[in-house]
C-alpha positions in Angstrom: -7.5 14.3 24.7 -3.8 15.1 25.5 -0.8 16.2 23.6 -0.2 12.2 23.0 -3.2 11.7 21.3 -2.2 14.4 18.0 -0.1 13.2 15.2 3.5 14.3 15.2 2.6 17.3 13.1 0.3 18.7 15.7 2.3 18.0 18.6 5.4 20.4 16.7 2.7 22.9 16.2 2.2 22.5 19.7 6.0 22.8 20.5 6.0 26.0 18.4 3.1 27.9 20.1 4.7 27.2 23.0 2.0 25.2 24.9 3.4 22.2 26.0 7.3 21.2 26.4 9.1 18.1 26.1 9.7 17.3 29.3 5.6 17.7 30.1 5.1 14.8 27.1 7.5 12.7 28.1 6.4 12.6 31.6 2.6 12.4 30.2 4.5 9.4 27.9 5.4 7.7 30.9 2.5 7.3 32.9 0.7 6.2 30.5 3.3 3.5 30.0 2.9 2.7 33.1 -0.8 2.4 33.6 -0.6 -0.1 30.4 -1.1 -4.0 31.8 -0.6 -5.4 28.7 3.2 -6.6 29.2 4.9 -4.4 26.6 7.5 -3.3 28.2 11.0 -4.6 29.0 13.5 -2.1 29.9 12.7 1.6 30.3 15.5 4.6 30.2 12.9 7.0 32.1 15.9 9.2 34.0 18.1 9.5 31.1 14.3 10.6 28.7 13.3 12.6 31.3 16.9 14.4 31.6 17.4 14.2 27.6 13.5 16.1 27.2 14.3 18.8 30.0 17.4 20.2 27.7 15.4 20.8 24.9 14.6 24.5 25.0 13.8 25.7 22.0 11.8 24.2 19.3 13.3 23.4 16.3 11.3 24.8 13.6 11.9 21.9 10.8 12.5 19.4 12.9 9.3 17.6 13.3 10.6 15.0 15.5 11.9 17.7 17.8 10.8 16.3 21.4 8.6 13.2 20.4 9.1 10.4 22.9 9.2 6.7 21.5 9.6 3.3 22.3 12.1 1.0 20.5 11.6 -2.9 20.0 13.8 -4.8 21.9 16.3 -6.3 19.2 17.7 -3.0 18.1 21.1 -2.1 19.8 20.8 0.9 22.5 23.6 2.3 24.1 23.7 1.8 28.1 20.6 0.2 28.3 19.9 -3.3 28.8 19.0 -5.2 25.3 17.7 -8.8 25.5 15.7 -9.8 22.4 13.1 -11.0 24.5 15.6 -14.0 25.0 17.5 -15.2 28.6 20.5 -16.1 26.8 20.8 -12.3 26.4 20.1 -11.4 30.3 22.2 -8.8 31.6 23.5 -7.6 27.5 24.4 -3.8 27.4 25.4 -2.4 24.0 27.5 0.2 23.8 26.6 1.7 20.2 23.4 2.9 18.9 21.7 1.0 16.1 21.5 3.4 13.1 18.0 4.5 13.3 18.2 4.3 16.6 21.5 7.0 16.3 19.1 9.3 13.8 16.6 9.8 16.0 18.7 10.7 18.8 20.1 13.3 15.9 16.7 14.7 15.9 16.3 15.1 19.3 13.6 12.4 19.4 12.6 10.8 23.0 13.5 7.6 23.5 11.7 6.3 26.5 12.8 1.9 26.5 12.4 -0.9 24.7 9.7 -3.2 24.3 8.6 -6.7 24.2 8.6 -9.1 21.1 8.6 -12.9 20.6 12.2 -14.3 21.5 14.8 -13.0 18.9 12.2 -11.9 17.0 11.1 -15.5 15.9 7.0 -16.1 16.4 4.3 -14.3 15.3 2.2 -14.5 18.4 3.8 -12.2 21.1 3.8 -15.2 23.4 7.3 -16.7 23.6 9.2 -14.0 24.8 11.2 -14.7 28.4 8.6 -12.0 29.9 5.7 -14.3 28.6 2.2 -12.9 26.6 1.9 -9.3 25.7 -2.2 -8.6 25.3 -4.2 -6.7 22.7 -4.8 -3.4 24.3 -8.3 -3.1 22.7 -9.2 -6.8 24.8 -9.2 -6.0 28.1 -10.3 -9.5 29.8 -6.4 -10.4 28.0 -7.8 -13.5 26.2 -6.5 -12.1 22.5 -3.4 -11.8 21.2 -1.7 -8.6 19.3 0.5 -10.3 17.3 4.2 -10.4 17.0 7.1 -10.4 17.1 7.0 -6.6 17.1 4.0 -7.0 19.9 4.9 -4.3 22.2 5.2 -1.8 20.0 2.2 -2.5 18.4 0.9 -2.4 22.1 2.3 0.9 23.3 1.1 3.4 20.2 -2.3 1.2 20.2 -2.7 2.3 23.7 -1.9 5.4 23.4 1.4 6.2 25.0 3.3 7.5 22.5 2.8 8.4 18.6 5.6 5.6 17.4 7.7 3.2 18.3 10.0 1.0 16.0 9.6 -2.7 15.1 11.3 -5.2 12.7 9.6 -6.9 10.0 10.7 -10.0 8.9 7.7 -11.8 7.4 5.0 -9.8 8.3 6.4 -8.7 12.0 5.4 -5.2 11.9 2.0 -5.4 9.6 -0.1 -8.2 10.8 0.1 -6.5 14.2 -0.7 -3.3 13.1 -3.8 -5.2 12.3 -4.6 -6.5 14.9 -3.8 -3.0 16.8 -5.5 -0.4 14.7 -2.6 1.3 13.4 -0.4 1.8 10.2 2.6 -0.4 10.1 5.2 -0.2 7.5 7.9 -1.9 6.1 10.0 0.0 3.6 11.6 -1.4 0.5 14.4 -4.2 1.6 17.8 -1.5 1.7 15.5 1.7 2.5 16.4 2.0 5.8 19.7 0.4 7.6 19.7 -2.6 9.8 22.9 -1.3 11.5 22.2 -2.1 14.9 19.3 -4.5 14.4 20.0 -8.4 15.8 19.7 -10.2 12.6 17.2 -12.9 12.0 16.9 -13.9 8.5 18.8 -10.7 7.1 17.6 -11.8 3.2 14.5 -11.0 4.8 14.3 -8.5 7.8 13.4 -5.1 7.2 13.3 -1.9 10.0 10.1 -1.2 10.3 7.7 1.0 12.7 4.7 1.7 13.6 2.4 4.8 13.5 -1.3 6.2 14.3 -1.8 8.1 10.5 0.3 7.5 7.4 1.2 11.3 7.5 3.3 10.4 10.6 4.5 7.3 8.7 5.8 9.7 5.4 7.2 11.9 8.2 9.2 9.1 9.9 10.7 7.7 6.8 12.1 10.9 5.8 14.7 10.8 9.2 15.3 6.8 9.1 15.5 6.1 5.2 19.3 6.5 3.6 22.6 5.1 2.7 24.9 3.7 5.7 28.5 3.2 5.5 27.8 0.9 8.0 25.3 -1.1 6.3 26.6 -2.8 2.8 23.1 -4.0 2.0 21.4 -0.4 2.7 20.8 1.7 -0.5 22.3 4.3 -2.2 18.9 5.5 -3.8 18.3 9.4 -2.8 15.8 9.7 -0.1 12.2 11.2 -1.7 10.0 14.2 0.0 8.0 11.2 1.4 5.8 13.4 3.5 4.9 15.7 0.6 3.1 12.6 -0.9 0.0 14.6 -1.6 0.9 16.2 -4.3 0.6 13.4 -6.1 -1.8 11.9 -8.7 -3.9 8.6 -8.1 -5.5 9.3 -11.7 -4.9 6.2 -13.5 -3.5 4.3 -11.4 -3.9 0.1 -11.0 -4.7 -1.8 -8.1 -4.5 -5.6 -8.5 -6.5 -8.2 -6.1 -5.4 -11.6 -5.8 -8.8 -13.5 -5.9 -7.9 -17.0 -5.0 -6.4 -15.2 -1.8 -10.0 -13.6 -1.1 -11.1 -17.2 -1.8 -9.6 -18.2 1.5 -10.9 -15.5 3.3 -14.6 -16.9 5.2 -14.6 -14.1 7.4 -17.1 -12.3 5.3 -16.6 -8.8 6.7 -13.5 -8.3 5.6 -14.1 -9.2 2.1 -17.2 -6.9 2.5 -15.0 -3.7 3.4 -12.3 -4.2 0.7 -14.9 -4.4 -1.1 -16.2 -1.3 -0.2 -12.6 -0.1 -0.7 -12.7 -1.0 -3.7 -15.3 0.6 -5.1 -14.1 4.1 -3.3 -10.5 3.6 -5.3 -12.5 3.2 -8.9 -14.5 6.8 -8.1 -11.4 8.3 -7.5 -9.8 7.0 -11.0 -7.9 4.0 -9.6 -8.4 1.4 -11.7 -9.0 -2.4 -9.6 -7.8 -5.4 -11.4 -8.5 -8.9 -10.5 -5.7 -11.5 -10.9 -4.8 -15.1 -9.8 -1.6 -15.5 -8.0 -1.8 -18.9 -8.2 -3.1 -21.2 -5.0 -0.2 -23.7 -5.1 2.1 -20.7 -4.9 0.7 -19.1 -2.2 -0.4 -22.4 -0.2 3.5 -22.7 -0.3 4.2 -19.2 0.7 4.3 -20.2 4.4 6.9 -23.6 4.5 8.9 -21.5 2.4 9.9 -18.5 4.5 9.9 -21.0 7.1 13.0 -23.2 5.6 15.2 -20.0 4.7 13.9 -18.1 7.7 14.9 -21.2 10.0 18.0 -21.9 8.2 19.6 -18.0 8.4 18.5 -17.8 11.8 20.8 -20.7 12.4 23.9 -19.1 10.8 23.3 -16.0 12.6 23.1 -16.7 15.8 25.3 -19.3 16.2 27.3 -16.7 18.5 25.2 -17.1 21.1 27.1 -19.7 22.3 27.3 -18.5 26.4 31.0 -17.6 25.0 30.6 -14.6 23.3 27.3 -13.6 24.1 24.8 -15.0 26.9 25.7 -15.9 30.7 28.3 -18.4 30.8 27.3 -21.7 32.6 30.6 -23.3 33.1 32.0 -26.5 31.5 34.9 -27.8 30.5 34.3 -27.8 26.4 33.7 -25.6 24.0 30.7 -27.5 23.0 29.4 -28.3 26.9 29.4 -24.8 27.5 27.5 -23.8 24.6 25.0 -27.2 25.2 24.2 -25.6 28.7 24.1 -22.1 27.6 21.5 -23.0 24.9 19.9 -25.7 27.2 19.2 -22.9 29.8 18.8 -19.4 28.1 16.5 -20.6 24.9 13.3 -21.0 24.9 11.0 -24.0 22.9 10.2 -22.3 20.2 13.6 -20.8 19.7 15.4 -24.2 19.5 12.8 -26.1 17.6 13.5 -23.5 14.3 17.5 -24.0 15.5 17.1 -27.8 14.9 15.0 -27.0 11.5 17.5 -24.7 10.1 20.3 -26.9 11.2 19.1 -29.9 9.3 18.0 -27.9 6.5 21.5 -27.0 5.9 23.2 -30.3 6.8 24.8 -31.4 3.2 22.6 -34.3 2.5 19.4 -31.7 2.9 20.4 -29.0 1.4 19.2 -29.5 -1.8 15.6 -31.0 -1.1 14.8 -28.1 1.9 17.0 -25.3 1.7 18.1 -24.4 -2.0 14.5 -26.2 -3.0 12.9 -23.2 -0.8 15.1 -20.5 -2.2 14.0 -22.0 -5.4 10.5 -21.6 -4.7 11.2 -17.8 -3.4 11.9 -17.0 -7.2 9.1 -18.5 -8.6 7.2 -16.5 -5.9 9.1 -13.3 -6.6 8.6 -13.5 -10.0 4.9 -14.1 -9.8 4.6 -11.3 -7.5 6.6 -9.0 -10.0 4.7 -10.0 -12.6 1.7 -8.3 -11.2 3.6 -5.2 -10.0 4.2 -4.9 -14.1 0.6 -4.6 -14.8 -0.5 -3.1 -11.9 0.9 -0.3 -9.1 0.0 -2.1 -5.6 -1.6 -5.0 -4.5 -4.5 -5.1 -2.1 -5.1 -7.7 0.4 -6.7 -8.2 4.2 -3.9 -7.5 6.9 -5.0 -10.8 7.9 -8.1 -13.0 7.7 -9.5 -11.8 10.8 -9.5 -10.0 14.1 -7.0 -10.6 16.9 -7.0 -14.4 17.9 -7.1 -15.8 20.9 -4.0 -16.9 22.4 -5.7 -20.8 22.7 -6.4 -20.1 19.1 -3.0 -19.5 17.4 0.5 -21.2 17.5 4.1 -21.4 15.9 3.4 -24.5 14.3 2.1 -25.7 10.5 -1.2 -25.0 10.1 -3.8 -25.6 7.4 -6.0 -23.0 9.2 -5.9 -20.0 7.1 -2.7 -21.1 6.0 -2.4 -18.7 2.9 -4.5 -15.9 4.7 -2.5 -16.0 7.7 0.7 -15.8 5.6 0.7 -13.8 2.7 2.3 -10.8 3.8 5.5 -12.3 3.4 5.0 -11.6 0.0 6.7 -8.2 0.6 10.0 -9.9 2.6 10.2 -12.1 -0.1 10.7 -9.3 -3.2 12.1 -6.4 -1.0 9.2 -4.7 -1.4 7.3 -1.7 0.7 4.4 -3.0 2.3 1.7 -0.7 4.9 -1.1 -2.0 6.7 -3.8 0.6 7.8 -6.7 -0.2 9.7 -9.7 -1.0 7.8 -12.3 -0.8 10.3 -13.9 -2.8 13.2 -15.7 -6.4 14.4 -16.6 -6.4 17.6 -15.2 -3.5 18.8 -11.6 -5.3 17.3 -9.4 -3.8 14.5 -9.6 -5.4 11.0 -6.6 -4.3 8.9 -5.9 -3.8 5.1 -2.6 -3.8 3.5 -0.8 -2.4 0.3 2.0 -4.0 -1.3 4.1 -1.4 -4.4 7.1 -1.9 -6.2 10.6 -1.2 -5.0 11.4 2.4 -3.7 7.8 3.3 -4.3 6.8 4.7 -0.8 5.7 8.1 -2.1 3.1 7.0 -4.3 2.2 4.1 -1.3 1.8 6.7 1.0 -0.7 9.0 -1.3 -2.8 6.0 -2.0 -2.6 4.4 1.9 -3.9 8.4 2.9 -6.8 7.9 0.0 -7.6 5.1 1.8 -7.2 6.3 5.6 -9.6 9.6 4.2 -12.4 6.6 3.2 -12.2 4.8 6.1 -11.7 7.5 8.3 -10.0 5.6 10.6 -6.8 8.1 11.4 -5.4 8.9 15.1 -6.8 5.7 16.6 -6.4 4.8 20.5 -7.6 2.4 22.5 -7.5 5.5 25.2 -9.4 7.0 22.7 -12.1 4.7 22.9 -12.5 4.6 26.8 -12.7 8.1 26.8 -16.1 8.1 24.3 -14.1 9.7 21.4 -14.6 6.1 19.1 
């Protein structure tokens, strides 16, 4: 076990006693990075970390991010180095700003070490259509299963160990079903929480920062530096930021955990259901009280085609820049609308222009009603369904997902009634704002099984206490697939 393999409270203990440096970690960072074949990188800023890491000297005392290297998603704006999205059409793109969290973490002189894969533009949950093609599970080694996406390198990279977080996006359930698939804690904050300054948009109704972590103590920790009001950021909240990482001294006495039944229904992997189960029944010794509600089925079955319409549709409108004009290589021709035709033709991939053509004609005049307003219609009824609940009870409990990593031949982009409301729900939380973690639940086959928890707006304290109840039961905290190789799992 290394310096890597401690939560980010450890490793500043380590910093303090004077055992290890920055530049030692980072370099331990990198080569592990480097030994990782599961495709999850796609541009590195080793010098410049390297160089950054050797002028820290003296360990900030309060600072727990002092010296912890990280890896950032590859849609969030970085200053001098190379930003793609995963997408040609952005081949060759340098920002020259910082995206917001991006900018605080630099503030507290954390490690940024490059920028990882993710389905292109952040579209697809599979971590197969980037331009880079699949990123793999870490904890499959023959490569045949998938880690999820879009935030799939990320998810990669702390799962295997080489650092303790890196940052993700979470637009419908980006950051969490991964971290499912992965072993780790993945969050999404309330919608507003943190800034998006800096982050290319995809549906911005529904995307979220998000990031993942190996313990929800690192999680509370992290939220602390990225949460807050930006000038920059009109949608990002003026609500104070909490003492997130001092969640413990709060009470779960009392408290009311709701389970949507008729999604367990779907759920014929019988394992899972067995350990949330078993969850369960831990919460109510500890004074939570469990609840069991209907969401409703039709509701839910629609879940899915739902975020897909408005999903599809703002993804239209906002990237309708990348025209080969003002963003992307330009191909030459002697229109406005040739040179965009080649520029899309050439730097998108399927996947990518398929939702283009679905958000374009769901916004065409004659469709708007019956697709686009129709769906944002439907999001209410969902939102208030879902609020309903959150009146009656403090979180809700669900499966990460209705199963272990797939296998890529197993999964696509395209309508499925396969698990369709299993597969889906977690856009419950994009859909109402609302915080949303997934923690690992435990194992199938040597292959992570996930549980999530979904509270009410600005409630991350209290999710964090109950998510660390739950880590402490399952005892699943730290996990690595290094980890694991080395005989520690």
């Amino acid at each position: 076990m290394g310096y890597l393999d401690l939560g980010i409270r450890a490793l500043h203990e380590a910093y303090l006693r004077g055992e290890t440096t920055p530049r030692e970690v980072a370099e331990e960072a990198i080569r592990r990075a480097k030994e990782s074949k599961d495709n999850a990188l796609e541009a590195t800023c080793y010098e410049e970390a390297l160089s950054f890491a050797s002028s820290l000297e003296e360990c900030e005392k309060d600072n727990l991010l002092w010296g912890v290297p990280y890896f950032a998603k590859d849609n969030f704006s970085t200053e001098g180095v190379e930003t793609t999205a995963s997408s040609n059409i952005l081949k060759g793109y340098v920002p020259v700003f910082d995206a917001e969290v991006v900018r605080r973490l630099k503030e507290k002189k954390a490690v940024l070490l490059g920028k990882t894969t993710l389905d292109e533009l952040a579209m697809g949950g599979t971590g197969t259509s980037g331009h880079l093609g699949k990123t793999y599970n870490p904890w499959d080694e023959s490569h045949r299963r998938m880690v999820g996406g879009s935030s799939c390198g990320s998810a990669a990279l702390v799962a295997a160990g080489a650092v303790p977080f890196a940052l993700g996006s979470d637009t419908g359930d980006s950051v969490r079903k991964p971290a499912g698939y992965a072993g780790l804690v993945g969050i999404k904050p309330t919608w507003g929480r943190i800034s998006r300054f800096g982050l290319f948009p995809f549906a911005p109704s529904l995307d979220a920062v998000g990031y993942f972590t190996r313990s929800v103590d690192d999680a509370a920790i992290l939220l602390e530096t990225l949460a807050g009001r930006d000038e920059k950021d009109a949608t990002s909240s003026e609500k104070s930021v909490d003492s997130y990482a001092n969640f413990k001294d709060i009470s779960l006495e009392g408290m009311k955990v709701a389970v949507l039944d008729d999604l367990m229904d779907t759920i014929r992997e019988r394992k899972i259901a067995r350990d949330i189960e078993r969850l369960l029944s831990c919460l109510e010794k500890r004074g939570v009280e469990v609840r069991r509600v209907r969401f409703g089925e039709e509701m839910l079955r629609s879940i899915y085609i739902t975020y897909f319409v408005i999903s599809c549709a703002e993804a239209t409108s906002n990237d309708a820049n990348l025209d080969g004009i003002k963003f992307g290589p330009y191909p030459g021709g002697n229109t406005y609308e040739e040179v965009m035709a080649k520029a899309r033709t050439q730097g998108f991939g399927e996947l990518i222009k398929r939702r283009f053509v679905i958000g374009s004609y769901s916004l065409m005049r004659e469709n708007q009603e019956e697709l686009f307003l129709r769906a944002q219609r439907n999001r209410k009824k969902i939102v208030g369904r879902t609020n309903e609940i959150l009146e009656e009870c403090d979180f809700i409990l669900t499966p990460a997902a209705p199963g272990p990593a797939p296998f890529f031949d197993e999964q696509s982009d395209r309508l499925s009634d396969a698990y369709l409301i299993a597969d889906n729900h977690l856009a419950l939380g994009n859909f109402a704002g609302l915080p949303s973690i997934t923690l690992p639940l435990s194992f199938e086959e040597g292959l992570p099984l996930g549980a999530n928890l979904t509270g009410r707006p600005f409630d991350e304290k209290r999710l964090f206490a109950l998510s660390s109840l739950l880590e402490e039961e399952t005892g699943l905290r730290n996990l690595s697939v290094r980890e694991r190789k080395e005989g520690s799992l």
